[in-house]
Every structure is written in structure tokens, then in C-alpha cells.
Biopython code that builds the backbone (N, CA, C, O; Angstrom):
import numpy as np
from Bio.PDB.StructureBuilder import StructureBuilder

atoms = [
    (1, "UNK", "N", (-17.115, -0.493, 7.862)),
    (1, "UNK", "CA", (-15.759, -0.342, 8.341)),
    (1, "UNK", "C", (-15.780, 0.639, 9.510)),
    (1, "UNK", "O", (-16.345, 1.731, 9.440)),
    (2, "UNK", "N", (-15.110, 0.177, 10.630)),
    (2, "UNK", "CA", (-15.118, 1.028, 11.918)),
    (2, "UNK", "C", (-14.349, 2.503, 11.280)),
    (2, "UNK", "O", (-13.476, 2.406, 10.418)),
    (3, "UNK", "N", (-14.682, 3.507, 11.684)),
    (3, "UNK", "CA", (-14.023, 5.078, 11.318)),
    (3, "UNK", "C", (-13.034, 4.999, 12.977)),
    (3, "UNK", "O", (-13.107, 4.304, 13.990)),
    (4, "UNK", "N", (-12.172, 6.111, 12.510)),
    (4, "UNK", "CA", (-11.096, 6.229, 14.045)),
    (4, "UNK", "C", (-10.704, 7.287, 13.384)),
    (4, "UNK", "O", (-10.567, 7.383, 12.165)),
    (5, "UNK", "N", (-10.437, 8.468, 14.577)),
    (5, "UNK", "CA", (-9.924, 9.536, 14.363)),
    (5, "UNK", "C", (-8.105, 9.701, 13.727)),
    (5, "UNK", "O", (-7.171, 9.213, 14.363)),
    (6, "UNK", "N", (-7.956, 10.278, 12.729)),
    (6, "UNK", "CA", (-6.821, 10.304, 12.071)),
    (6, "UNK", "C", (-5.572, 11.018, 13.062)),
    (6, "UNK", "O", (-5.846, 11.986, 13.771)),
    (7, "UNK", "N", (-4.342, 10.495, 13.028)),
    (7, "UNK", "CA", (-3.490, 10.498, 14.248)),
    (7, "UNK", "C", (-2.084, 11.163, 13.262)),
    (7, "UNK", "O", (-1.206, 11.919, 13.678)),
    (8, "UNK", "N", (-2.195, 10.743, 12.226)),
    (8, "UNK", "CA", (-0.746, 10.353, 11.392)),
    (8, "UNK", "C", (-0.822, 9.217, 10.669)),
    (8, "UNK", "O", (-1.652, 8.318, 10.533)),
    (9, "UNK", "N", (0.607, 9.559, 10.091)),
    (9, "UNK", "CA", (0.965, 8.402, 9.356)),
    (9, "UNK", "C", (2.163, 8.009, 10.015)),
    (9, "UNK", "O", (3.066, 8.844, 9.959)),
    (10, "UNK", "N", (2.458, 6.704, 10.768)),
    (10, "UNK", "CA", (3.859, 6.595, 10.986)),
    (10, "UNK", "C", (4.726, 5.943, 9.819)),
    (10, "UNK", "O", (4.113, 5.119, 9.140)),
    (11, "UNK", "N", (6.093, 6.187, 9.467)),
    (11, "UNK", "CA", (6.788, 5.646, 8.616)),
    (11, "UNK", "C", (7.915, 4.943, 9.056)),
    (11, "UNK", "O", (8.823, 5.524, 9.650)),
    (12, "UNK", "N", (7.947, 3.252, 8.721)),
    (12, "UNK", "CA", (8.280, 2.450, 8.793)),
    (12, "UNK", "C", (10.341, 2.960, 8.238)),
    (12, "UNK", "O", (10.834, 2.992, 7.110)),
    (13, "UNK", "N", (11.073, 3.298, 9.779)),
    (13, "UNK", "CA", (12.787, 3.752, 8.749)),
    (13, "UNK", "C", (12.669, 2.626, 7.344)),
    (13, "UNK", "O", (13.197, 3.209, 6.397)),
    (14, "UNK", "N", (12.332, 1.700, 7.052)),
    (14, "UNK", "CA", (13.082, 0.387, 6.166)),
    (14, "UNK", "C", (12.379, 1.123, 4.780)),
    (14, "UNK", "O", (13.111, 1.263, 3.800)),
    (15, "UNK", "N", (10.803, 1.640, 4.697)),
    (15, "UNK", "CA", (10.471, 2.864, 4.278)),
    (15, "UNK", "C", (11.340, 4.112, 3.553)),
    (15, "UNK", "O", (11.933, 4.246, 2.482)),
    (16, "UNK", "N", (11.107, 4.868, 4.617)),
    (16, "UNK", "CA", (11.975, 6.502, 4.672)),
    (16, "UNK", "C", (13.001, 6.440, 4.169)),
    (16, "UNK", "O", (13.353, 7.491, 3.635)),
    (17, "UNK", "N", (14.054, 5.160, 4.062)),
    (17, "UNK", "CA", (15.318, 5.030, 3.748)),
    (17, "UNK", "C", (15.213, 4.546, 2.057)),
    (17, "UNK", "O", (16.041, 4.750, 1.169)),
    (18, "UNK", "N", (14.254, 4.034, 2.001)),
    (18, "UNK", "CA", (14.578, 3.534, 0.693)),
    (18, "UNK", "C", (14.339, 4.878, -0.485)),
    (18, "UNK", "O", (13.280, 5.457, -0.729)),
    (19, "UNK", "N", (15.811, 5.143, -1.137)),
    (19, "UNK", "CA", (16.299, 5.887, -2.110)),
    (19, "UNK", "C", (15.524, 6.252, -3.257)),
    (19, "UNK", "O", (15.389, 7.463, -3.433)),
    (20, "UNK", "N", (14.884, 5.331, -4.227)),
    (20, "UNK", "CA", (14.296, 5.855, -5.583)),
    (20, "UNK", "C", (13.201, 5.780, -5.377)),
    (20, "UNK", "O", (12.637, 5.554, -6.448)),
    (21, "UNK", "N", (12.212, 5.863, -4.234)),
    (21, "UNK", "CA", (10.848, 6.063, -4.144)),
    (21, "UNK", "C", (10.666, 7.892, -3.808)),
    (21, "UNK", "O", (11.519, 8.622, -3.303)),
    (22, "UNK", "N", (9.523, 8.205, -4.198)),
    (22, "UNK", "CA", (9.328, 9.342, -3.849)),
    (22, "UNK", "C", (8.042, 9.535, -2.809)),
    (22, "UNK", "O", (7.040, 8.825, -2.897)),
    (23, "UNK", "N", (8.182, 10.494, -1.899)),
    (23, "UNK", "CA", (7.213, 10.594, -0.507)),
    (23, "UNK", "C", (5.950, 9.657, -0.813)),
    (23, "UNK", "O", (5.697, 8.610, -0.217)),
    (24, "UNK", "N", (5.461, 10.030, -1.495)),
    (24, "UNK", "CA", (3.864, 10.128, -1.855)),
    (24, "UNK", "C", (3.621, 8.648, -1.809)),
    (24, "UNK", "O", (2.646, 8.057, -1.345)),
    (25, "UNK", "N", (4.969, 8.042, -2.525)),
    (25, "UNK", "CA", (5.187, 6.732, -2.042)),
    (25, "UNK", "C", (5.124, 5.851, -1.411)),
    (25, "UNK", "O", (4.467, 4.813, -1.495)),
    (26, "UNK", "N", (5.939, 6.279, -0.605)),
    (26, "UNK", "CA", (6.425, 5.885, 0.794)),
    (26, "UNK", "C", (5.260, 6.072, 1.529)),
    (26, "UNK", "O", (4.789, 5.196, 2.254)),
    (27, "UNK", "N", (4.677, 7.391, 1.345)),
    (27, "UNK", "CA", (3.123, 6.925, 2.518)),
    (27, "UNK", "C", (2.290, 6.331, 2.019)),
    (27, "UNK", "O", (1.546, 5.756, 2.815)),
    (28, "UNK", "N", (2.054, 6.198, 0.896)),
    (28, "UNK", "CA", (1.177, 4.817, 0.636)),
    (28, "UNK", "C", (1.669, 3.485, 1.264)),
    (28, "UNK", "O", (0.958, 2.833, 2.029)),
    (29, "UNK", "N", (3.008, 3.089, 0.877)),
    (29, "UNK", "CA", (3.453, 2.202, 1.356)),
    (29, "UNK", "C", (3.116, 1.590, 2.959)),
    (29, "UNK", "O", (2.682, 0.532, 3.413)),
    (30, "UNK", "N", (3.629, 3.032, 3.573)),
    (30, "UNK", "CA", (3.446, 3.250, 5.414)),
    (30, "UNK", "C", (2.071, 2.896, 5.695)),
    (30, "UNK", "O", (1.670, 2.103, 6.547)),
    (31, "UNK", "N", (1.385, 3.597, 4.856)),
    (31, "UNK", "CA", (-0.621, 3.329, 5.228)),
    (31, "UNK", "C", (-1.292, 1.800, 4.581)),
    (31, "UNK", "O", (-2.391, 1.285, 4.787)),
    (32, "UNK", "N", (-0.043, 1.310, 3.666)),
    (32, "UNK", "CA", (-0.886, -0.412, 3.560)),
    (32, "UNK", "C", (0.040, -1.337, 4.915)),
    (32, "UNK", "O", (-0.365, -2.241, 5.646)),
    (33, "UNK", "N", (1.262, -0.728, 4.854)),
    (33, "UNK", "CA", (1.823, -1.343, 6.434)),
    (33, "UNK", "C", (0.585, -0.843, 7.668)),
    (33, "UNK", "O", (-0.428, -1.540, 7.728)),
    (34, "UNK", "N", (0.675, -0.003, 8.331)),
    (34, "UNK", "CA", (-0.165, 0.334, 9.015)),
    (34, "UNK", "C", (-1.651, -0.310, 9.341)),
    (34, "UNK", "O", (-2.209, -0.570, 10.407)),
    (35, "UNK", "N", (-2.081, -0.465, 7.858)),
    (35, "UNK", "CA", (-3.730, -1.265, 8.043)),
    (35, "UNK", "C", (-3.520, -2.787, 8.390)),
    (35, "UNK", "O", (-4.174, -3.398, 9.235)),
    (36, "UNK", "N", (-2.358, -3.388, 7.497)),
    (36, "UNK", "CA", (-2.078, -4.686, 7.279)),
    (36, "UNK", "C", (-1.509, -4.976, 8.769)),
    (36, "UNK", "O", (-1.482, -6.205, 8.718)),
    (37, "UNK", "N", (-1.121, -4.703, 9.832)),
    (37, "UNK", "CA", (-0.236, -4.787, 10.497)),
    (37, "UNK", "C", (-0.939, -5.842, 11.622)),
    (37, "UNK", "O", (-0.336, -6.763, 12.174)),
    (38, "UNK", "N", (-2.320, -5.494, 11.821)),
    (38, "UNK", "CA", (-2.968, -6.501, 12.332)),
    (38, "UNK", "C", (-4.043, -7.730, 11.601)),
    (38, "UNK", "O", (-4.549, -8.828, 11.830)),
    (39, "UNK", "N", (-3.964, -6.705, 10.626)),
    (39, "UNK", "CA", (-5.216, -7.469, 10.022)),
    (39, "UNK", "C", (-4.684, -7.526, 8.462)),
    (39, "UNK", "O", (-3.673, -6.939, 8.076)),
    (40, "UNK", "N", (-5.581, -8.373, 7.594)),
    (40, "UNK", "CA", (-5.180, -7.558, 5.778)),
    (40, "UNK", "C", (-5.595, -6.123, 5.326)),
    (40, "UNK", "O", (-6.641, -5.681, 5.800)),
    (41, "UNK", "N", (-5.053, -5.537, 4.666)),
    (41, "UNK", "CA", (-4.940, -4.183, 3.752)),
    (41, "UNK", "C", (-6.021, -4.239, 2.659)),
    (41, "UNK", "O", (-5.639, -4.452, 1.509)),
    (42, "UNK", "N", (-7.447, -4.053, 2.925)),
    (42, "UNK", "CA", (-7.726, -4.523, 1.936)),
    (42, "UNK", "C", (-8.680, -2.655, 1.508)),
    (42, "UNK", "O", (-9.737, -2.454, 0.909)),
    (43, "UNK", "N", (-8.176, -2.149, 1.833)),
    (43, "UNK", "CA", (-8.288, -0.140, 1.773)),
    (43, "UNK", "C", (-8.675, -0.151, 0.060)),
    (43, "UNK", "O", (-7.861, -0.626, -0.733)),
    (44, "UNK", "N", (-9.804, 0.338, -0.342)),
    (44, "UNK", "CA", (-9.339, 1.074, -1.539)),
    (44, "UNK", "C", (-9.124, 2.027, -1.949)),
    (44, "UNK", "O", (-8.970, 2.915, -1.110)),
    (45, "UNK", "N", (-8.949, 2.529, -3.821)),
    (45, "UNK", "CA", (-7.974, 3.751, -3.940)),
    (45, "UNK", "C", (-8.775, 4.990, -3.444)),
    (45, "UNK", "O", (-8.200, 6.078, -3.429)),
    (46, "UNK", "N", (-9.993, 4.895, -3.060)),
    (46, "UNK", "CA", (-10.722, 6.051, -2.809)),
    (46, "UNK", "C", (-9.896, 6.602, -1.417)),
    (46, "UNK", "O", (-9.540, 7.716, -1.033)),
    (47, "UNK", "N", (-9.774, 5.063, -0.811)),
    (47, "UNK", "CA", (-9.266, 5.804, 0.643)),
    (47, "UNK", "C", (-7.910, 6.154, 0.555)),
    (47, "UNK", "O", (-7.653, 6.858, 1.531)),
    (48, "UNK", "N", (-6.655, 5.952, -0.344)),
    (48, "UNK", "CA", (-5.558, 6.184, -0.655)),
    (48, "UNK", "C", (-5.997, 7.797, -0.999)),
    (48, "UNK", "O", (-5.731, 8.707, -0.214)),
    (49, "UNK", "N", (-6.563, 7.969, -2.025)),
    (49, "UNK", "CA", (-6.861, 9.135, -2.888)),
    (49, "UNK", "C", (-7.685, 10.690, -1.563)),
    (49, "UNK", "O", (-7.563, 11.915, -1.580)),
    (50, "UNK", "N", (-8.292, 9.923, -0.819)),
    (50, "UNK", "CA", (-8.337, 10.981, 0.086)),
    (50, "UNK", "C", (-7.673, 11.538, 1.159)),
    (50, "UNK", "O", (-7.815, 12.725, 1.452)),
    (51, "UNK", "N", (-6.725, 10.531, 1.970)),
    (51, "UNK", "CA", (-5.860, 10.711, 2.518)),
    (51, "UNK", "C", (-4.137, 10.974, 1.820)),
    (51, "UNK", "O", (-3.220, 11.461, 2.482)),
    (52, "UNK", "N", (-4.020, 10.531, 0.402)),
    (52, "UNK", "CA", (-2.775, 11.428, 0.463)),
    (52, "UNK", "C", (-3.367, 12.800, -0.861)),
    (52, "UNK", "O", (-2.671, 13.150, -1.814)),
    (53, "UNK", "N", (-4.347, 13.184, -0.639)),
    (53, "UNK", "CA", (-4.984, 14.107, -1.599)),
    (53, "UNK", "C", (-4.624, 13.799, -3.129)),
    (53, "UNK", "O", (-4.627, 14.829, -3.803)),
    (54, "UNK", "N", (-4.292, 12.551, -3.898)),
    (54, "UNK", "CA", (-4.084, 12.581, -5.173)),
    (54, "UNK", "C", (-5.808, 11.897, -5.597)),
    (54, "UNK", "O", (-6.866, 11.819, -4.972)),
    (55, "UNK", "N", (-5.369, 11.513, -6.939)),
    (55, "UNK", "CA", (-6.469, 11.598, -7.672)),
    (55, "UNK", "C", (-6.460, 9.804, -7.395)),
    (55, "UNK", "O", (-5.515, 9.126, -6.991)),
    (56, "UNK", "N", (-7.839, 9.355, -7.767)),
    (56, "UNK", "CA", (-7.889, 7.535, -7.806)),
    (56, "UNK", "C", (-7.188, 6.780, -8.712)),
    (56, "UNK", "O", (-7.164, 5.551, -8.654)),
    (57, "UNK", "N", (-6.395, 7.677, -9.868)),
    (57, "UNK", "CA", (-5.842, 7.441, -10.875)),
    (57, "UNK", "C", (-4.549, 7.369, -10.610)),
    (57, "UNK", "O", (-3.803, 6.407, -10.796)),
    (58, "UNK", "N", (-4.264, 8.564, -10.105)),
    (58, "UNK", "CA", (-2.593, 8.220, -9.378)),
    (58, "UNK", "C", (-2.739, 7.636, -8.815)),
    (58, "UNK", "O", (-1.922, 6.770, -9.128)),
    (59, "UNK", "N", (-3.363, 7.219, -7.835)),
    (59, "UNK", "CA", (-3.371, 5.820, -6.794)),
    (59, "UNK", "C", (-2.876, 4.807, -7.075)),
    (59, "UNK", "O", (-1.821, 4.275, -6.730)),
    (60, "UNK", "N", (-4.058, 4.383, -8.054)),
    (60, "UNK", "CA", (-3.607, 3.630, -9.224)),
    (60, "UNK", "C", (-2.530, 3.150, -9.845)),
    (60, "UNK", "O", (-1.784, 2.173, -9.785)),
    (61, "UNK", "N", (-2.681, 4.200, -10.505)),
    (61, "UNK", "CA", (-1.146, 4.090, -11.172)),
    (61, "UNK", "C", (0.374, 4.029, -10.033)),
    (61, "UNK", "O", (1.298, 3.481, -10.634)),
    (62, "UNK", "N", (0.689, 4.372, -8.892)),
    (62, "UNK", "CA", (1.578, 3.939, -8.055)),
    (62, "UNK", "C", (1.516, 3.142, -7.097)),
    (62, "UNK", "O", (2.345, 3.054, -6.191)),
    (63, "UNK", "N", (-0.028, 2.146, -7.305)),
    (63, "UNK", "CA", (-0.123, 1.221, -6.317)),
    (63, "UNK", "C", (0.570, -0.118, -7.450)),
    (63, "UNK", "O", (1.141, -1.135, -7.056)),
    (64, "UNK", "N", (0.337, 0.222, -8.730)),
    (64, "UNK", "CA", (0.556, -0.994, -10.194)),
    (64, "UNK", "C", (2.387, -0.761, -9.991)),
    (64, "UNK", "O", (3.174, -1.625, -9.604)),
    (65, "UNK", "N", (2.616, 0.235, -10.267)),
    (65, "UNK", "CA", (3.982, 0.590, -10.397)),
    (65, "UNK", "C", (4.744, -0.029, -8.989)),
    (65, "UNK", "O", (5.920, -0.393, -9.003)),
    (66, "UNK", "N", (3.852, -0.088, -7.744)),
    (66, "UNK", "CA", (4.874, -0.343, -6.271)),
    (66, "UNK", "C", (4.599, -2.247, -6.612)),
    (66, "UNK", "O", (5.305, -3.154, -6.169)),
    (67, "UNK", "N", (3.646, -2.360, -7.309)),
    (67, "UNK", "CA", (3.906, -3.768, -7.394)),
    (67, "UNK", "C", (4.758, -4.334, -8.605)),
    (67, "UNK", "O", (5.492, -5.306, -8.429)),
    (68, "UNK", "N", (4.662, -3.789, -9.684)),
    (68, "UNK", "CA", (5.613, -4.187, -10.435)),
    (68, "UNK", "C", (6.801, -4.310, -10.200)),
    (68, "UNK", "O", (7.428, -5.198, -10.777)),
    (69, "UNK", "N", (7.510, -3.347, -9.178)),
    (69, "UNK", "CA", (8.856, -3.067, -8.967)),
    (69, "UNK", "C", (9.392, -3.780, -7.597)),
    (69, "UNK", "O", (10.553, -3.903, -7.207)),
    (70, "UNK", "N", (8.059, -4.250, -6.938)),
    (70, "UNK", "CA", (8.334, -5.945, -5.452)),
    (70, "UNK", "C", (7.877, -5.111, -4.484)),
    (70, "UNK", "O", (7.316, -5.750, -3.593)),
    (71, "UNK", "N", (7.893, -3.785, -4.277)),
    (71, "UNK", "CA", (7.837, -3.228, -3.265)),
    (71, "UNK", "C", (6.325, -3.800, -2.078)),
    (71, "UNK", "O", (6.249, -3.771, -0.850)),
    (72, "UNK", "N", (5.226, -4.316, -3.227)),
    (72, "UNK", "CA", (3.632, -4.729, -2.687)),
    (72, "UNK", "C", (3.563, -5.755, -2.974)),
    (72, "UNK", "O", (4.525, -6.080, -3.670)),
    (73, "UNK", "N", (2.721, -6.704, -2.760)),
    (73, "UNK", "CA", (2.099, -7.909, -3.530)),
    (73, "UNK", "C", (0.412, -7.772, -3.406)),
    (73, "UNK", "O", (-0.186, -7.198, -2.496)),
    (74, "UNK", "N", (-0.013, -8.258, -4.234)),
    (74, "UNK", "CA", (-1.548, -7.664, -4.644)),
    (74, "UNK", "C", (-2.360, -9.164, -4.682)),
    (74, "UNK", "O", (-1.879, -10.156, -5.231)),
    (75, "UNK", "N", (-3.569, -9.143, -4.055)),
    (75, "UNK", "CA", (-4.450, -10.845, -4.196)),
    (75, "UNK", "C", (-5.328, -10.106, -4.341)),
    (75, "UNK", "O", (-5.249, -8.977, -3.856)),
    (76, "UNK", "N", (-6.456, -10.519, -5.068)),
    (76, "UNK", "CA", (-8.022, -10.220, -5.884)),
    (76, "UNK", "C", (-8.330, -11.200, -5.161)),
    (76, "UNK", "O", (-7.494, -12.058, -4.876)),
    (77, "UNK", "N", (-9.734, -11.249, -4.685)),
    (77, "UNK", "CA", (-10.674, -12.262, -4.215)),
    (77, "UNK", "C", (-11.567, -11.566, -5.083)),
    (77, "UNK", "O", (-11.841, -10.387, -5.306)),
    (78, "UNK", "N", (-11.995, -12.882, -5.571)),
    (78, "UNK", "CA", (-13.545, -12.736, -6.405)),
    (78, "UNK", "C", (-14.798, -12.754, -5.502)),
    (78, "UNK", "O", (-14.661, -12.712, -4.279)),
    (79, "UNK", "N", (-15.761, -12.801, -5.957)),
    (79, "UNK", "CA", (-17.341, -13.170, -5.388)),
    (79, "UNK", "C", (-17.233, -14.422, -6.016)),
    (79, "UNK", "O", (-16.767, -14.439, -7.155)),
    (80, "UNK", "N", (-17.649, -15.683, -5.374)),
    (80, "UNK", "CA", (-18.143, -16.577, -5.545)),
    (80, "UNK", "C", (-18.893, -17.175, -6.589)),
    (80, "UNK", "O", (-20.123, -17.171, -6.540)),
    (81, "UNK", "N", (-17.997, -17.914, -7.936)),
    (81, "UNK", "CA", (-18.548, -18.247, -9.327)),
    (81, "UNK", "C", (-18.929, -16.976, -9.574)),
    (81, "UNK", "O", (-20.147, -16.819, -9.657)),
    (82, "UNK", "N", (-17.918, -15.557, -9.785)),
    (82, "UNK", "CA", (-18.133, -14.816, -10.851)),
    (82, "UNK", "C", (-16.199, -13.966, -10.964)),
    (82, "UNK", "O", (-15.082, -14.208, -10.507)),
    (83, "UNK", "N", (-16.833, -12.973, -11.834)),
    (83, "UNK", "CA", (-15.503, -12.610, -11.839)),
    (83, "UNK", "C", (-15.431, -11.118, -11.314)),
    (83, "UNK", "O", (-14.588, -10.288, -11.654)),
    (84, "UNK", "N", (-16.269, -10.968, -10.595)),
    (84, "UNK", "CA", (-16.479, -9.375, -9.785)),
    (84, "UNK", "C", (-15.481, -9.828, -8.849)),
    (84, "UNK", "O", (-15.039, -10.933, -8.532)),
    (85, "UNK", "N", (-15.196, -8.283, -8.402)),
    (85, "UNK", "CA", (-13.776, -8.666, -7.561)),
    (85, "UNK", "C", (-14.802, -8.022, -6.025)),
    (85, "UNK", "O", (-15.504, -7.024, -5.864)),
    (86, "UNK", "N", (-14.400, -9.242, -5.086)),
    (86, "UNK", "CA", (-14.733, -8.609, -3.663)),
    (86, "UNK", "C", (-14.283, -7.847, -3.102)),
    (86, "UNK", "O", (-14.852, -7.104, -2.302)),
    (87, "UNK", "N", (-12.714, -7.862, -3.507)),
    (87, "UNK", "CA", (-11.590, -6.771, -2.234)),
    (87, "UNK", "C", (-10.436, -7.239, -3.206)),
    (87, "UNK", "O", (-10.184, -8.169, -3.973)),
    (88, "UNK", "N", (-9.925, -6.162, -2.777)),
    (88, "UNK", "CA", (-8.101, -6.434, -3.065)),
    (88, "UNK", "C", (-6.982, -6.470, -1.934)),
    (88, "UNK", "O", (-6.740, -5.332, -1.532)),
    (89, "UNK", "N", (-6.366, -7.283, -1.421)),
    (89, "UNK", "CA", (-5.536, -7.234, -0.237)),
    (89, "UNK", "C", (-4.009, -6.793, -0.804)),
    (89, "UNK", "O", (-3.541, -7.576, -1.630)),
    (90, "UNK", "N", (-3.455, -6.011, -0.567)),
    (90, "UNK", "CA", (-2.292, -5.711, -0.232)),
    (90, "UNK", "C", (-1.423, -5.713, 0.738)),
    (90, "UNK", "O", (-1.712, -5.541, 1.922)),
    (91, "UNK", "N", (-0.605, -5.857, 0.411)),
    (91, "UNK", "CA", (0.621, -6.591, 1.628)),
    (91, "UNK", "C", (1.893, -6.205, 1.485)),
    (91, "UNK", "O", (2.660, -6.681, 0.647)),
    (92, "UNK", "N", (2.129, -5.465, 2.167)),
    (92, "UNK", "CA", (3.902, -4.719, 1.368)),
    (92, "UNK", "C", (4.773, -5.710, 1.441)),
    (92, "UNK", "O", (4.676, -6.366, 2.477)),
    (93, "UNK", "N", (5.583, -6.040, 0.705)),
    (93, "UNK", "CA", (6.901, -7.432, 0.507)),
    (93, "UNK", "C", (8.524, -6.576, 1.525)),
    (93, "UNK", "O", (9.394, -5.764, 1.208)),
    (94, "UNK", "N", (8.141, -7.462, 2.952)),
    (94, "UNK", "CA", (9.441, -7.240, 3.756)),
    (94, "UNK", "C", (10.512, -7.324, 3.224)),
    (94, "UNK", "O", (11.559, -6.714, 3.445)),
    (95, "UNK", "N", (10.168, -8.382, 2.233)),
    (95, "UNK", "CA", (11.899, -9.140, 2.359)),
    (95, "UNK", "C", (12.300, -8.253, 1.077)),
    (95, "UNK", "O", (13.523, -8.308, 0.944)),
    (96, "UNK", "N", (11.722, -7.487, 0.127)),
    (96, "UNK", "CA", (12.244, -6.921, -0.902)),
    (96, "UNK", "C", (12.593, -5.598, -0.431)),
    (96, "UNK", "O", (13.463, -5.003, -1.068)),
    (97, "UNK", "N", (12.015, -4.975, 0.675)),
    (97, "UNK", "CA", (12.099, -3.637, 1.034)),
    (97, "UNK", "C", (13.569, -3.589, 1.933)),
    (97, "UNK", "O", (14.582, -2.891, 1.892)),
    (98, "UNK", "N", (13.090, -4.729, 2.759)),
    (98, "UNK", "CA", (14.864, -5.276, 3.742)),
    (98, "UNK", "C", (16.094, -5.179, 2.682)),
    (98, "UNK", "O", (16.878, -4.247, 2.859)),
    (99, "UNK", "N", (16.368, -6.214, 1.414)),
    (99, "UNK", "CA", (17.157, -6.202, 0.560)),
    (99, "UNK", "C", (17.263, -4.684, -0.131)),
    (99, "UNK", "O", (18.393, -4.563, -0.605)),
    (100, "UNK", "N", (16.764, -3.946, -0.260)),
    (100, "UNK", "CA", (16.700, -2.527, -0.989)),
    (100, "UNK", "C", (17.298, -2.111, -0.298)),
    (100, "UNK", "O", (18.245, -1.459, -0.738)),
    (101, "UNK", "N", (17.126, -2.223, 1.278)),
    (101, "UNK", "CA", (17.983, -1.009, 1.957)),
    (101, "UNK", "C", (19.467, -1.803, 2.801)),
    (101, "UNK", "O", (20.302, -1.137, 3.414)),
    (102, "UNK", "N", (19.531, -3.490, 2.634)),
    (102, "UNK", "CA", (20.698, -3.605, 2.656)),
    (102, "UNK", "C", (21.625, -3.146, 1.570)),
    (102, "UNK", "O", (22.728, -2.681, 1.855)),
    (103, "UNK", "N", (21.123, -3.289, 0.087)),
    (103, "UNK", "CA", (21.936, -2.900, -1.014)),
    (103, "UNK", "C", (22.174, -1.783, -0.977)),
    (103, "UNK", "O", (23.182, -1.612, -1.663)),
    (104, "UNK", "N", (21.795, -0.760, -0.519)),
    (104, "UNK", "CA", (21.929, 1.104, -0.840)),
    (104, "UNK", "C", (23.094, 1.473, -0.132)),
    (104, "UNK", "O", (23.473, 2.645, -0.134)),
]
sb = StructureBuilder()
sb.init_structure("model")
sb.init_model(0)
sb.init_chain("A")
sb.init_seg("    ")
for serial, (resi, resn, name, xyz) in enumerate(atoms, 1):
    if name == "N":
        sb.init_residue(resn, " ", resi, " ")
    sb.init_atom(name, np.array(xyz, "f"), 0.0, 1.0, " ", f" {name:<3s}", serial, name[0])
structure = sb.get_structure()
């Protein structure tokens, strides 16, 4: 994976605005927008876990929780006739984040 010097995080207003998320959130959210934006999100929690300083577990646990609740959508690619996982792509869901902050 190409390295690039760290700049920020920009945050997406449709983001920042939305009400019952909390920061830590929201920049996860901003940093799978950000990767995904040209290409797929396919980052793992190590790289979540070092850039917003939590543990791989919280990662975890609020990457499961941002999908349960629409905010992400999550695809597993396997390896080829097995069940090892190659990557995980994430993709933040526009149209649920748009509706969140028309409703608020």
C-alpha cells in the first residue's frame, strides 16, 4: 500500500451534522469516505485503531455497530475456494446518512 504523508481528516457536513453519533464516529466514518472516494475502503482496523488512537476492539466494535444502524455497508471477499477472508470493503451508505440529516 502506497504511504502519504498525513494532512487531516476532512469531515464530510452530511457527517458533522448527524446528531446521535459521537466524534470518534464520525471520523471513522470521514476516513472510510475519504479512502473510498476514489477507489474501495478496504483499510483495516489496525489502520482505524492507529489513526483515531482506540484499541482494534473498539474499532471493531463501532465499525459492527455503524453497520448495523445503515450508516456503512460491509462486503467480505474471500480467497478463492476457501473461507479466509481477502479484504473487507466498506462503503459508507449516502442515501441513509442524506435521510438522517433530512429528518433531524
Amino acid at each position: 500500500m502506497e504511504t502519504q504523508e498525513f494532512k487531516g481528516i476532512w469531515i464530510p457536513k452530511e457527517i458533522c451534522n448527524l446528531k446521535n453519533l459521537g466524534w470518534t464516529e464520525k471520523l471513522l466514518l470521514s476516513e472510510v469516505y475519504t479512502l473510498s472516494y476514489q477507489k474501495e475502503c478496504y483499510a483495516n482496523n489496525e489502520h482505524f485503531s492507529a489513526l483515531l488512537s482506540i484499541t482494534k476492539e473498539s474499532v471493531s466494535r463501532i465499525i459492527s455497530k455503524l453497520i448495523r444502524i445503515g450508516y456503512l455497508n460491509s462486503e467480505i471477499k474471500y480467497k478463492e475456494n476457501t473461507k479466509q477472508v481477502e479484504r473487507r470493503i466498506l462503503k459508507v451508505n449516502w442515501n441513509f446518512v442524506i435521510n438522517k440529516n433530512d429528518n433531524a
